[in-house]
C-alpha positions in Angstrom: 261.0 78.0 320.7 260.8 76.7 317.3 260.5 73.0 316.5 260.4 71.4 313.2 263.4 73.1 311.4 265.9 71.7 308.8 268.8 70.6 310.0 272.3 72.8 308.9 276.0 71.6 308.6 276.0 72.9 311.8 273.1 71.6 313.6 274.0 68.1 312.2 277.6 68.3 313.7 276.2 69.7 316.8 273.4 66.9 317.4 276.1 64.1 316.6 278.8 65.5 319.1 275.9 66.0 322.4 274.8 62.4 321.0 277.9 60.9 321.9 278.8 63.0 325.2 275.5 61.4 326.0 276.6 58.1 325.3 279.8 58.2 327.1 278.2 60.0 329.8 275.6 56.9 330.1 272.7 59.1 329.6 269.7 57.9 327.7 267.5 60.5 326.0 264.8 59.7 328.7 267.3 60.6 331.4 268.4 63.8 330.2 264.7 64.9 329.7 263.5 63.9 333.4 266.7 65.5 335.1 266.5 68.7 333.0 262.6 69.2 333.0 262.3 68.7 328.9 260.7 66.5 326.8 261.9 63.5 325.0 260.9 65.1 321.8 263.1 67.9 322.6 266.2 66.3 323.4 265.6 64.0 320.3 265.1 66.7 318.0 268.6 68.5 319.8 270.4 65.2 318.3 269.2 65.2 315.0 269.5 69.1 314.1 266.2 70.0 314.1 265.6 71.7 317.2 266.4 75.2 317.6 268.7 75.8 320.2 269.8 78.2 323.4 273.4 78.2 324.4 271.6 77.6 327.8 270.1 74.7 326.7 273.5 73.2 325.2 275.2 74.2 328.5 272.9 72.2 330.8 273.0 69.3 328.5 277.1 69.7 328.4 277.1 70.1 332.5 275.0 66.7 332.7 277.2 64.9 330.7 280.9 66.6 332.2 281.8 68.0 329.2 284.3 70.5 329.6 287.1 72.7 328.2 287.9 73.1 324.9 284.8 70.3 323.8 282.3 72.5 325.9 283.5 75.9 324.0 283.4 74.3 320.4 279.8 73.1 321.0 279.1 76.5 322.7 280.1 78.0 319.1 278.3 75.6 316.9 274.9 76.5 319.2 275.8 80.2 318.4 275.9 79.7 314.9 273.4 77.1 314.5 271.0 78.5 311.6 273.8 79.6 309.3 274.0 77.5 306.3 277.6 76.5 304.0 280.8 76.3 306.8 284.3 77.5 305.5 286.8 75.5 307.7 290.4 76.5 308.3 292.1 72.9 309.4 294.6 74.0 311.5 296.6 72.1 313.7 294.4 69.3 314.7 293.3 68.1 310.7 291.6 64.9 312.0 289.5 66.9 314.1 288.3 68.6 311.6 287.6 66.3 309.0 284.6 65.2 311.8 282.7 67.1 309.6 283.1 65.9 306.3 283.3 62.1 307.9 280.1 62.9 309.4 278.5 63.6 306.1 280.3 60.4 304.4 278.5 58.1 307.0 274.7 59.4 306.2 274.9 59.9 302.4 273.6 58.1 300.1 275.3 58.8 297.4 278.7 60.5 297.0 280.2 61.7 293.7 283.7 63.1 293.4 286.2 64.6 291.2 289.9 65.1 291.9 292.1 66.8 288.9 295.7 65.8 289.9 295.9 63.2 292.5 293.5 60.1 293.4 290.5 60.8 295.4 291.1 60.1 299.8 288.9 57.7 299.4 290.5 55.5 296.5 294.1 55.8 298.3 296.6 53.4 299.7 298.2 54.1 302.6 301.3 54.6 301.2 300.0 56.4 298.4 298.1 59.0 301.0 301.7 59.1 302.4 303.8 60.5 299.7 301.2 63.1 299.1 301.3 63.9 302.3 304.9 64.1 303.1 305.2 66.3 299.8 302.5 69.0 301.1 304.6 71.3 302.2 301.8 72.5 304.8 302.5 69.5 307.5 305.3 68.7 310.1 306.7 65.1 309.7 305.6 64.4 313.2 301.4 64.4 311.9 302.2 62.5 308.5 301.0 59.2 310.1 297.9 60.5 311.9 297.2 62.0 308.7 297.5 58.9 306.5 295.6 57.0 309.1 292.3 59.5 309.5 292.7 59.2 305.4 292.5 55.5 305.4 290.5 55.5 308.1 287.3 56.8 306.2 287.6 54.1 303.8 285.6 51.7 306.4 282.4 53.3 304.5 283.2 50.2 301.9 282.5 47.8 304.6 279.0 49.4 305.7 275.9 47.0 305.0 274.4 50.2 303.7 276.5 52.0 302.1 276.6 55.0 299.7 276.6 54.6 295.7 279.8 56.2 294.6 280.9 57.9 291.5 284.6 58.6 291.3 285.6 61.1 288.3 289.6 61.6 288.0 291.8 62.8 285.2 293.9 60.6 283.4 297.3 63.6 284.7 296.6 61.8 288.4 297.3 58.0 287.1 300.5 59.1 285.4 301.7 61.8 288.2 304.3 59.2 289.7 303.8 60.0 293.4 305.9 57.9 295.9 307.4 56.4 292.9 306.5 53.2 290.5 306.1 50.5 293.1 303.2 52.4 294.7 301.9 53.8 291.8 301.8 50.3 291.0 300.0 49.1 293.8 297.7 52.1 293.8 296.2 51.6 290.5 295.8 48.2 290.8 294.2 48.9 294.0 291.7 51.2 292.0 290.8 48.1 289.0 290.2 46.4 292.2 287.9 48.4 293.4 285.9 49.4 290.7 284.7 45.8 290.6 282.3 46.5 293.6 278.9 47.3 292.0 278.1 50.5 294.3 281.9 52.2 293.2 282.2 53.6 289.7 285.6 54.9 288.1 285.6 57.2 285.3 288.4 58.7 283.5 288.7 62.1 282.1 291.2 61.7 279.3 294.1 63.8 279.0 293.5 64.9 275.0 290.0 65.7 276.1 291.6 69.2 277.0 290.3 72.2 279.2 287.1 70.8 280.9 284.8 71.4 284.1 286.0 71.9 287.4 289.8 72.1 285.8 291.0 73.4 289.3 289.3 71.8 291.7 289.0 69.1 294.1 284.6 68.5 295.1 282.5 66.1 296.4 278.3 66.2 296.2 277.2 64.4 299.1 273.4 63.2 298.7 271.3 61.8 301.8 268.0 60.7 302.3 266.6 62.7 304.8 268.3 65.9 304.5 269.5 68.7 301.7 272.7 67.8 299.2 276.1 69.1 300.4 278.8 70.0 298.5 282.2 69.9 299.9 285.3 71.8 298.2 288.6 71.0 299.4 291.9 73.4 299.0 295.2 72.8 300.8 294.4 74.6 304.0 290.7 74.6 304.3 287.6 72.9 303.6 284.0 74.8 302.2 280.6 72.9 302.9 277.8 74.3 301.0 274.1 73.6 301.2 272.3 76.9 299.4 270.6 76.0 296.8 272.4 78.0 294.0 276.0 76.6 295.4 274.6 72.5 294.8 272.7 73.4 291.4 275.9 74.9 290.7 277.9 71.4 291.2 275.4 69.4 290.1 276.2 71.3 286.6 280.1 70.5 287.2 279.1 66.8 287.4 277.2 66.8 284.4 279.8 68.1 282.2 282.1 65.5 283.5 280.1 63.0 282.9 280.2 64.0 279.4 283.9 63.8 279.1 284.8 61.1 280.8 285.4 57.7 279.6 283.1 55.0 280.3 283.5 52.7 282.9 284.7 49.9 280.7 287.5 52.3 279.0 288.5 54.0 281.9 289.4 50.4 283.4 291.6 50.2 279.9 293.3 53.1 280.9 293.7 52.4 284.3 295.3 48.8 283.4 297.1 50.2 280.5 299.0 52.6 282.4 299.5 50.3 285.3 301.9 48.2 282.9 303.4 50.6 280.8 304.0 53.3 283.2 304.7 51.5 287.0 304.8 47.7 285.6 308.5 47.1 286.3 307.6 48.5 290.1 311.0 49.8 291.0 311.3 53.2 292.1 313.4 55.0 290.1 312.3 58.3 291.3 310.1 59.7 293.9 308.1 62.4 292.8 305.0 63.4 294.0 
């Protein structure tokens, strides 16, 4: 069996979830090895992606840790499609579930840019911010706004990391003034961004509006960087999430990012803007409308 491979999307999310079933399971790396007649270096290579794999092999693993149901078939398909590279995912009904991936990816970069046209980026957001965007979708029952909100916020614990990623935020200056939830937390929101872009590993640039038709114009992306592994690009759209790792799809991005860079404002005008608009648009903080 082949040993040594780079690790895929796939791999990756496959070595993290057997990690953990091993962990709750109580099962040390050792221990699995001994009981199922491997070596250490297999089941370490398993965890990290870069170990080819047999569904068998996952199976036994899953048995000796109890994993069962609908846990034991998703790994079962992520062994299947191991190698493929780049992962279109539908979200469905169970969105936090899904964003394992794309959290996954958060925790090991090491550096994260992203671009958001029309509304703050997930990671920027206050809760009641993530809220009204939310409960304007159109796509989700009332019942999963708050599990929703709270997976959102939730991924902003990468701040508090000793070692965390650098992170370079690009947003158009249409996001700041799009009222959503109204003027109290559009208020709060982008003071919560001039706050923010005080840390030294976060920087905020604006894309101004009389800058006109630029890069990306449509789109929502993120280039995730890491240190031991391939970029990945992640491209959000209302009812799915792309991951891509070819090399043609991140020199692609990397291209996007450049241009906006160009465009953008600096970081000491774009905190201008950001405080500007906070007073003349939202300073009064009364919501005389909710739009979003």
């Amino acid at each position: 069996m082949m040993t040594g491979q780079k690790s895929t999307i796939r791999s990756r999310e496959l070595g993290d979830a057997l990690r953990l079933a091993m962990e709750r399971a109580n099962l040390s790396g050792k221990h699995a090895a001994h009981i199922l007649g491997w070596s250490e270096t297999k089941v370490s290579r398993m965890l990290t992606g870069r170990q080819a794999v047999s569904g068998e092999d996952v199976s036994a693993l899953l048995a000796l840790c109890l994993v069962k149901g609908d846990e034991k078939e998703r790994l079962l398909r992520l062994a299947r499609d191991y190698s493929q590279r780049g992962w279109l995912q539908q979200h469905g009904s169970d969105l936090p579930e899904q964003l394992r991936t794309l959290i996954n990816h958060e925790n090991q970069a090491t550096k994260i840019t992203v671009f958001d046209a029309l509304r703050i980026p997930g990671l920027l957001q206050t809760s009641d911010y993530a809220r009204a965007l939310i409960e304007r979708s159109a796509s989700e029952p009332a019942a999963r706004v708050e599990s929703l909100v709270q997976a959102r916020i939730g991924r902003q614990s990468l701040f508090n990391r000793d070692y965390r990623p650098d992170f370079t935020f690009y947003l158009h200056e249409f996001a700041l003034r799009l009222p959503v939830g109204g003027r109290g937390v559009m208020s709060v929101q982008l003071h919560q961004l001039l706050q923010m872009s005080v840390r030294r590993y976060i920087t905020i640039r604006v894309i101004p509006a009389s800058y006109g038709a630029f890069a990306a114009l449509d789109s929502s992306c993120r280039l995730m960087e890491f240190a031991e592994m391939k970029p990945v690009v992640y491209v959000e759209e209302q009812t799915a999430g792309n991951f891509m790792e070819d090399a043609a799809s991140v020199a692609a991005y990397r291209k996007i990012f450049s241009a906006l860079a160009d465009c953008a404002l600096d970081e000491r005008e774009s905190k201008d803007v950001i405080a500007e608009l906070a007073v003349d648009l939202y300073g009064g903080g009364e919501d005389q409308h909710d739009g979003s």
